[in-house]
N, C-alpha and C positions, 0 to 999 in steps of 0.2 A: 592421264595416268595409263601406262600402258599395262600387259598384263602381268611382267611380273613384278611390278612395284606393288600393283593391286593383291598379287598370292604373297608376299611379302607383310604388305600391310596385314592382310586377314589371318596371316600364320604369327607375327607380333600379337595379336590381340587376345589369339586363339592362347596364346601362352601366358598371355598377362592376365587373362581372366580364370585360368586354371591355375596359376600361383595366388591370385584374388581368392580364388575358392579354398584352397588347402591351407591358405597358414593361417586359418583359426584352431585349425586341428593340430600341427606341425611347431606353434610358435610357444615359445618360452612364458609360463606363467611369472618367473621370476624376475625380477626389475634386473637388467644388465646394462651397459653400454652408456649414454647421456643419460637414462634416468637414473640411474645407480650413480655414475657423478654426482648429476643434481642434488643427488639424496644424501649424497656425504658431503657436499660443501654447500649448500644450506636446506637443511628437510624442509621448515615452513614452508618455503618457495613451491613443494608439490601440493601440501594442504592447500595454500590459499594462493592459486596464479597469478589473483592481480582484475586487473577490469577486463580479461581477453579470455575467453574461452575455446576450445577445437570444437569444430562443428562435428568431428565425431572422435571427441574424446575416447581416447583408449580402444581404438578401432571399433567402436561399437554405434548402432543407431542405437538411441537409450528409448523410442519408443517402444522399439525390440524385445526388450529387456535384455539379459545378460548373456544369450544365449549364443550356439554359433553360427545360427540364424543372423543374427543381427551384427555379428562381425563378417561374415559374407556379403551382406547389402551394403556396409561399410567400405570394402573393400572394391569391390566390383564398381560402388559408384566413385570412387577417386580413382579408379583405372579410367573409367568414361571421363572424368575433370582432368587429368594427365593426359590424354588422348585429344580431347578438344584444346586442351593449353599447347600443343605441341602443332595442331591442326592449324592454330590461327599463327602462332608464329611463321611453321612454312610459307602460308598465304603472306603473310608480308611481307620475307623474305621474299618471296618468287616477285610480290609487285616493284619491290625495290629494285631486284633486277632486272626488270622490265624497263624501267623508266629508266633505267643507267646505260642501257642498250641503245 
């Protein structure tokens, strides 16, 4: 990695994690967009999901409590699970090229 993939990579992250941080403060309390769908063609469906749950339901850690504490830690750690999912694809990308080479 030379250096400016590397200033690159750190300026990505540097951003990902400062929009991580702000949209608890910044984000719409009100149900818009797919859950506002969901909610008009069948409401049950948001009361009871089924046998699948989000590991952090409604951007929040729930040991947290409700707090914007606890949608920060939410946030920040799916920027790190978005960042490592996108890390190991490269890597296999790169070895596939490797071996095609």
């Amino acid at each position: 990695m030379n250096t400016t993939e590397r200033n690159l990579l750190i300026g990505g992250l540097i951003i990902a994690l400062i929009i991580g941080v702000l949209s608890p403060f910044i984000a719409s309390t009100q149900p818009d967009g797919l859950e506002a769908s969901a909610n008009h063609l069948n409401p049950s469906a948001l009361i009871n999901p089924g046998y699948w749950h989000a590991p952090f339901d409604n951007y929040q850690v729930h040991q947290l409590g409700d707090g914007y504490l606890s949608g920060i830690v939410a946030l920040v750690i799916g920027v790190f699970i978005a960042l490592g999912f996108v890390y190991v694809v490269v890597e296999i990308l790169k070895r596939k090229n490797r071996t095609n080479n």
